[in-house]
C-alpha positions in Angstrom: 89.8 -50.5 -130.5 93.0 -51.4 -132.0 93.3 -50.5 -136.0 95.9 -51.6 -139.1 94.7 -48.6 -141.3 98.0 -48.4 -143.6 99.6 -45.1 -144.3 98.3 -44.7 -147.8 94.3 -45.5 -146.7 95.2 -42.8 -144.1 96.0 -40.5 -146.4 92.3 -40.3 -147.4 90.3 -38.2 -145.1 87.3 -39.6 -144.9 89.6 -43.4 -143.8 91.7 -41.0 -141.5 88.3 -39.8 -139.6 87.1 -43.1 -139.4 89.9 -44.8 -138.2 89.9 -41.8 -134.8 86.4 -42.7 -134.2 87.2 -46.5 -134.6 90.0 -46.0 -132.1 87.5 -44.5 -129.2 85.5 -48.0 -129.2 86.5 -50.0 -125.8 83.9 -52.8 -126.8 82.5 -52.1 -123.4 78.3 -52.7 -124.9 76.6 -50.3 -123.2 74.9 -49.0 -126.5 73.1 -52.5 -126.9 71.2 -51.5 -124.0 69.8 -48.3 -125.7 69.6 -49.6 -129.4 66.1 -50.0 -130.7 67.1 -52.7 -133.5 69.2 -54.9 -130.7 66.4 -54.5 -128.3 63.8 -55.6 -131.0 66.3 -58.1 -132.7 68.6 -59.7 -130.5 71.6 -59.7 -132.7 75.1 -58.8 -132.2 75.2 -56.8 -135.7 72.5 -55.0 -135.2 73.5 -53.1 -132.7 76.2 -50.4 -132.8 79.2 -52.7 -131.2 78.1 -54.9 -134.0 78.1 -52.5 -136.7 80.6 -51.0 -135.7 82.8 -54.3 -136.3 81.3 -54.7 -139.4 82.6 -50.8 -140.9 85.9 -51.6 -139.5 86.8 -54.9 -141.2 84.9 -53.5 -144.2 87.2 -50.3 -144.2 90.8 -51.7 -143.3 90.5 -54.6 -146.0 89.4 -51.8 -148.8 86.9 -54.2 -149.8 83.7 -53.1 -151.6 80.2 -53.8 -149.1 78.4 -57.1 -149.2 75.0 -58.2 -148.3 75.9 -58.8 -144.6 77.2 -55.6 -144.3 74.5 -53.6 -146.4 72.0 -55.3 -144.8 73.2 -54.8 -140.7 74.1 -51.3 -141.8 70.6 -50.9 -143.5 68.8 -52.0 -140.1 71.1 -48.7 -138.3 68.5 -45.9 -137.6 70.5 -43.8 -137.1 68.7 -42.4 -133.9 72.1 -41.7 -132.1 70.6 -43.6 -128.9 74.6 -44.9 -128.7 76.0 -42.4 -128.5 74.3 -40.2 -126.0 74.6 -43.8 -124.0 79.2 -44.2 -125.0 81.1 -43.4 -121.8 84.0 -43.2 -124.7 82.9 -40.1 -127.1 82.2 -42.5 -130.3 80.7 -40.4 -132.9 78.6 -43.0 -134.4 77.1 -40.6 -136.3 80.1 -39.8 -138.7 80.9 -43.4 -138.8 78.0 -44.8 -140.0 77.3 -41.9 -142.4 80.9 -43.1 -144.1 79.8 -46.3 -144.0 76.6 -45.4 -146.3 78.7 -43.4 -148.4 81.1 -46.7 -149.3 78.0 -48.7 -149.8 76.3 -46.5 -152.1 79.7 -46.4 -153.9 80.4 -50.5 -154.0 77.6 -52.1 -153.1 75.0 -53.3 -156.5 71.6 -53.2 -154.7 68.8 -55.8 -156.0 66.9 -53.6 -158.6 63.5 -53.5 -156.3 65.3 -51.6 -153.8 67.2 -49.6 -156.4 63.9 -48.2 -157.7 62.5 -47.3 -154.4 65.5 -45.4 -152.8 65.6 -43.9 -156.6 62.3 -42.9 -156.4 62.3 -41.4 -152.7 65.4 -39.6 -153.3 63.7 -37.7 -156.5 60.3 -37.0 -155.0 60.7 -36.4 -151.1 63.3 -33.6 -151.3 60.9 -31.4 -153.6 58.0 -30.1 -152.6 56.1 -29.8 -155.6 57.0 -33.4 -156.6 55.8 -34.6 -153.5 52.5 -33.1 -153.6 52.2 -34.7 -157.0 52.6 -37.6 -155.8 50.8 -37.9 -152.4 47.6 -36.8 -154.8 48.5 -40.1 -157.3 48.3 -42.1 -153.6 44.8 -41.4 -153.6 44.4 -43.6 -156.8 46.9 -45.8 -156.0 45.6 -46.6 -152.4 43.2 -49.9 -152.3 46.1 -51.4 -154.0 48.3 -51.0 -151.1 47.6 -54.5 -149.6 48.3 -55.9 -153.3 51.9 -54.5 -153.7 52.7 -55.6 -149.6 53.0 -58.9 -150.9 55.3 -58.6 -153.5 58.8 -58.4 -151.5 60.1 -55.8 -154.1 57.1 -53.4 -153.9 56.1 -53.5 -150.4 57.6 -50.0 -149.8 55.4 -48.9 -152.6 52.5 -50.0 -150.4 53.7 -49.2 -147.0 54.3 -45.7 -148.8 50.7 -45.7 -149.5 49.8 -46.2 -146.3 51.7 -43.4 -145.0 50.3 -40.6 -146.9 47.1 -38.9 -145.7 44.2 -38.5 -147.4 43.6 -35.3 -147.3 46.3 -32.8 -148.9 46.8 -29.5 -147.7 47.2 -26.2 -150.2 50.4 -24.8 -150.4 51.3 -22.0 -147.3 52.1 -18.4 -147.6 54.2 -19.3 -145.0 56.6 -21.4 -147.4 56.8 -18.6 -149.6 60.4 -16.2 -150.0 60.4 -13.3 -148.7 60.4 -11.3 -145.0 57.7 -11.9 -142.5 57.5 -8.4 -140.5 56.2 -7.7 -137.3 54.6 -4.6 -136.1 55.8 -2.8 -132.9 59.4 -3.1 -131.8 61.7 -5.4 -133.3 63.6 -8.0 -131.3 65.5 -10.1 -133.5 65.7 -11.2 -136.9 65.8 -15.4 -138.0 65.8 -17.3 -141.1 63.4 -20.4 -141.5 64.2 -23.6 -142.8 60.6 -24.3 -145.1 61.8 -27.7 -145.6 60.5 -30.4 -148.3 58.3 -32.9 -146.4 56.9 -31.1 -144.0 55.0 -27.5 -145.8 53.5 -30.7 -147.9 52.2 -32.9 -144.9 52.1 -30.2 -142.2 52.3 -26.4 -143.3 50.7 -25.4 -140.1 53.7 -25.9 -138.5 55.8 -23.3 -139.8 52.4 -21.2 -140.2 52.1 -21.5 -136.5 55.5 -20.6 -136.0 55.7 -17.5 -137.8 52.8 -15.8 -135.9 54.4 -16.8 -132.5 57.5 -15.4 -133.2 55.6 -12.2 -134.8 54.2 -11.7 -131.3 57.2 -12.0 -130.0 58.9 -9.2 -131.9 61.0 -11.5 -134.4 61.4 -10.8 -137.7 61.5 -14.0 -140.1 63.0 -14.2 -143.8 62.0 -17.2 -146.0 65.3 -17.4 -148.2 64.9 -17.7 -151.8 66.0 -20.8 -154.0 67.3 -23.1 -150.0 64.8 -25.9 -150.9 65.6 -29.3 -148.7 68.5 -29.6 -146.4 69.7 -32.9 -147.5 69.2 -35.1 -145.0 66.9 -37.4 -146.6 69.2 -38.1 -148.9 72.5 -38.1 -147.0 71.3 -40.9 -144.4 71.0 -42.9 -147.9 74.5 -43.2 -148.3 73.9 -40.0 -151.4 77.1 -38.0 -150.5 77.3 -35.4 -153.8 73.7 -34.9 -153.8 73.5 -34.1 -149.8 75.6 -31.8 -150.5 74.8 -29.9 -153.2 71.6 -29.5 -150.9 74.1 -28.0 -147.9 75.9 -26.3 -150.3 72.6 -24.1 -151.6 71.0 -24.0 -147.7 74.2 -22.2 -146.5 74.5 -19.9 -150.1 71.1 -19.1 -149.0 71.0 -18.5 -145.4 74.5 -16.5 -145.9 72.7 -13.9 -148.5 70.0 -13.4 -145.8 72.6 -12.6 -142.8 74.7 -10.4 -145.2 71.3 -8.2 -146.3 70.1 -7.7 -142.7 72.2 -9.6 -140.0 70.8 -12.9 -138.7 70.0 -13.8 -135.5 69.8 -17.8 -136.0 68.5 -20.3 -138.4 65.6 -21.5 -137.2 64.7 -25.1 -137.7 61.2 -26.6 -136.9 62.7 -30.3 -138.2 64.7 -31.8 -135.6 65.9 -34.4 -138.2 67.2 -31.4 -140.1 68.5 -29.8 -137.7 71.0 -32.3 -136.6 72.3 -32.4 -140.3 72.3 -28.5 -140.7 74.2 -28.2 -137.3 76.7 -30.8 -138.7 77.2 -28.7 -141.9 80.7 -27.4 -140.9 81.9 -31.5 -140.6 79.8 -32.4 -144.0 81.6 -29.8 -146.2 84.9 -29.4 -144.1 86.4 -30.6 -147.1 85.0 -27.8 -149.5 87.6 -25.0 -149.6 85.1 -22.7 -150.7 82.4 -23.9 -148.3 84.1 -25.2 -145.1 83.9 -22.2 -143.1 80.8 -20.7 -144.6 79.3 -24.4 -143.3 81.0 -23.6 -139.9 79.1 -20.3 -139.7 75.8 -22.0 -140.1 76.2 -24.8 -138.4 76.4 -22.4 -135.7 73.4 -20.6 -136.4 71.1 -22.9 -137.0 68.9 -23.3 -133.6 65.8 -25.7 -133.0 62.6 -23.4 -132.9 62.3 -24.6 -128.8 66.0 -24.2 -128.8 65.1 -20.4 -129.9 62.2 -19.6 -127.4 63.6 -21.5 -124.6 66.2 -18.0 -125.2 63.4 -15.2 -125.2 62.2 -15.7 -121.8 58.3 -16.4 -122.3 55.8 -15.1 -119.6 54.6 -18.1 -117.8 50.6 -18.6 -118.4 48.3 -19.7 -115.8 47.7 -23.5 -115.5 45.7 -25.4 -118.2 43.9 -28.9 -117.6 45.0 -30.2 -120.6 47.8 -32.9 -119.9 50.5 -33.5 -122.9 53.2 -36.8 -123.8 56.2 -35.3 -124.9 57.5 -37.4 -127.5 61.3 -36.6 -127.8 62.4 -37.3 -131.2 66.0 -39.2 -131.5 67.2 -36.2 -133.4 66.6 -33.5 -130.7 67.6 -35.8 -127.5 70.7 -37.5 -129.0 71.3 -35.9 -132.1 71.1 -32.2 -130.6 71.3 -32.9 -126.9 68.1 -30.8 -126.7 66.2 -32.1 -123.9 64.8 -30.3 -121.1 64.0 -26.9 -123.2 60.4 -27.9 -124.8 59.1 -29.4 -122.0 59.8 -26.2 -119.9 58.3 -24.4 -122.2 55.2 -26.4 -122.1 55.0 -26.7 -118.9 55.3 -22.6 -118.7 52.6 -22.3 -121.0 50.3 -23.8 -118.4 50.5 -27.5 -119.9 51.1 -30.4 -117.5 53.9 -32.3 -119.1 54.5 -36.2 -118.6 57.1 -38.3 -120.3 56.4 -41.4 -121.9 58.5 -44.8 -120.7 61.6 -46.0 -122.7 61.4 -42.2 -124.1 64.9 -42.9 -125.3 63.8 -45.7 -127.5 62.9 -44.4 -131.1 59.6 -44.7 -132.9 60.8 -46.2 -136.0 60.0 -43.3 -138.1 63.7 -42.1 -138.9 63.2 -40.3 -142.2 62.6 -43.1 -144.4 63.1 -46.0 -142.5 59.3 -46.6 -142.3 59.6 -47.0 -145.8 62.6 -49.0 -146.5 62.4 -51.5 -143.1 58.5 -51.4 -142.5 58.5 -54.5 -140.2 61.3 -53.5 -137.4 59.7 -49.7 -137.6 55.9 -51.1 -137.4 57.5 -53.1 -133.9 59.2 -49.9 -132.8 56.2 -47.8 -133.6 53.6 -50.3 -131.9 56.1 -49.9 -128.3 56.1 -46.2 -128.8 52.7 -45.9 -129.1 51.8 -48.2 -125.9 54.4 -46.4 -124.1 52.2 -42.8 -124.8 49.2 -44.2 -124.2 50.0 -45.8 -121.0 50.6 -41.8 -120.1 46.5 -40.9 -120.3 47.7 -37.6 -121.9 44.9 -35.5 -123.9 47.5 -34.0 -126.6 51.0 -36.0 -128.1 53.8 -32.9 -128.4 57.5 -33.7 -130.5 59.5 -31.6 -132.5 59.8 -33.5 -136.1 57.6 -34.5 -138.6 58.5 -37.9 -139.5 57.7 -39.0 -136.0 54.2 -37.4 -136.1 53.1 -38.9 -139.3 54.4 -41.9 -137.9 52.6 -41.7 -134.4 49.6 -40.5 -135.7 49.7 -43.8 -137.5 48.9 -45.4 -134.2 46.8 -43.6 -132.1 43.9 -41.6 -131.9 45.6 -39.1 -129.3 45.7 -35.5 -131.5 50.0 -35.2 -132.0 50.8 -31.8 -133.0 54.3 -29.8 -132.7 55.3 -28.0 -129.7 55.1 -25.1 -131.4 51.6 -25.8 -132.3 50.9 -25.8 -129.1 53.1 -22.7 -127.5 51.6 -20.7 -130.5 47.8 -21.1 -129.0 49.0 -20.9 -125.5 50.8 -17.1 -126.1 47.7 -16.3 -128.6 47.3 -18.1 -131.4 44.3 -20.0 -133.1 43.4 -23.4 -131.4 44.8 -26.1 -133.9 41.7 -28.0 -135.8 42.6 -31.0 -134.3 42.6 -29.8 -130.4 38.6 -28.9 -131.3 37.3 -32.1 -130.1 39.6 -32.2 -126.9 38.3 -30.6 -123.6 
């Protein structure tokens, strides 16, 4: 794609990276075959080509965003389908972060939707906020259908239909502090506790600590890492992202410098693709560039992990499971084949859902802020499993298991819910009813 960036714009860093990306676009439309919102919508600008367009004439003219813009851009995502599908390398991904960034910076949103991203971006990163809050849903419930039909507080609503009614108690497992392992000693990780997830699902990271204890791995909770600024950062909120990436690799860093550190292990797949893109984030920061580098390289997906510590394989079960592959492991981390292998060496008989690259609308807080286009994704995704006549749903990131389990009445769990019973752990409370 042909550009008329002017010397000075190029002089900014941010334009300069842009404009490189800009220049790999041939127009050639293969990633309106794989984008969920052109596939759902039908329109030009909502798929990346279209988008892309959009940044471009946005970016060269220096102008500030305007409600076309905001709203095509708003309607992104950000699942990466593109660009796993781009013969031409476009990192869409940088791209459209810059373009959120420039928004959030020029762009006067109506006040509704000023208060909700306000309020996500001050509750969801904190755990103890959020917990707060999911118990005030409990009032605030039988008034969901009420504030869906107000246009400015139907996230309100759709966020209380999202939250579960039950609240689980706060996990040892989220608490600082080494996790040992008796016997011999094969490695030692750090854990990403994460914000969201010890509050919806702490039996995830529970589950994961006692497999790797089998397994000989020693795990440090870091003190004072907190959420790894992805939530915010797709929302266009560049200093507080990272100021989040700037305390996650302060924190890891300690860890590795007390002991040595195998990898950072991430049970998140949304996080991980922002943690492994740490070293681009704060390339900027003198004082944190390479430190970012350095974790960016550590940080490993929890299948990406095991799929390294050669597992025994276990006799053959006659449970069968859907592997659900989040957008953020297949095309944000390339991670693929690794935790269905594993499965499938745990004795589990694995089957892939149809249009598996398709996303299930979920995408951090997208299910909040574009209910209607994720409720259509999440309806495909959910025919798509179910048309598999699996016993047990499998992915590797929360926000697409609260928003499956929204769906179905098949159990979803995490991978790792489901390696950790298969090499010894407890059966998860939801399995109980299933054969």
């Amino acid at each position: 794609m042909q550009t008329s960036f002017t010397p000075a714009q190029l002089a900014d860093p941010h334009i300069a990276t842009s404009e490189q990306i800009l220049r790999k676009c041939v127009h050639c439309g293969f990633c309106t075959a794989t984008c969920p919102t052109y596939v759902t919508l039908g329109n030009e600008l909502d798929s990346p080509r279209g988008r892309i367009y959009l940044i471009k004439d946005m970016l060269e003219n220096d102008r500030p965003a305007d409600e076309e813009v905001v709203t095509h851009i708003d309607r992104c995502l950000s699942c990466l389908s593109c660009m796993t599908t781009c013969p031409s390398g476009v990192n869409y991904m940088h791209l459209v972060d810059h373009a959120r960034v420039h928004i959030e910076k020029t762009y006067k949103r109506p006040l509704g939707d000023r208060l909700v991203r306000a309020v996500l971006a001050a509750v969801l990163p904190y755990p103890g906020r959020f917990r707060l809050a999911l118990k005030a849903a409990a009032l605030g419930r039988p008034f969901a259908s009420l504030l869906k039909r107000i246009p400015p507080l139907k996230p309100f609503g759709t966020m209380l239909d999202l939250a579960p009614s039950k609240i689980a108690l706060a996990s040892a497992a989220d608490t600082p502090g080494t996790h040992r392992i008796d016997g011999v000693k094969r490695g030692r990780v750090a854990i990403l506790s994460g914000c969201a997830q010890p509050v919806l699902r702490p039996e995830i990271n529970e589950a994961t600590l006692r497999l790797l204890a089998r397994l000989g791995i020693e795990v440090v909770v870091p003190e004072g890492a907190g959420c790894c600024g992805a939530l915010v950062h797709h929302m266009g909120r560049e200093e507080q992202a990272l100021d989040a990436a700037r305390r996650m690799v302060d924190a890891w860093l300690k860890v590795k410098e007390e002991g040595g550190l195998d990898a950072v292990i991430i049970t998140a797949s949304g996080c991980g693709t922002t943690i492994k893109d740490y070293g681009h984030m704060l390339r900027l920061d003198p004082a944190y560039a390479e430190k970012a580098a350095q974790v960016s390289a550590l940080a490993k997906d929890i299948t990406e992990y095991l799929a390294s510590l050669d597992l025994p394989a276990l006799e053959r079960k006659t449970l069968t499971v859907a592997y659900h592959s989040a957008c953020s492991m297949q095309h944000g981390q390339k991670i693929t084949t690794a935790p269905k292998l594993l499965l499938r060496n745990a004795g589990f008989t694995v089957r892939d859902p149809g249009e598996g690259h398709l996303c299930c609308g979920s995408a951090g807080t997208y299910n909040i802020l574009q209910p209607e286009i994720s409720e259509k994704l999440k309806a495909r995704k959910v025919r798509n499993i179910e048309a598999t006549k699996a016993d047990i749903i499998a992915t590797g990131n929360i926000g697409c298991i609260t928003q499956i389990a929204t769906g179905t009445v098949i159990p979803i769990l995490h991978t790792v819910e489901l390696l950790d019973w298969a090499y010894g752990g407890p059966k998860p409370a939801m399995l109980e009813k299933v054969r």
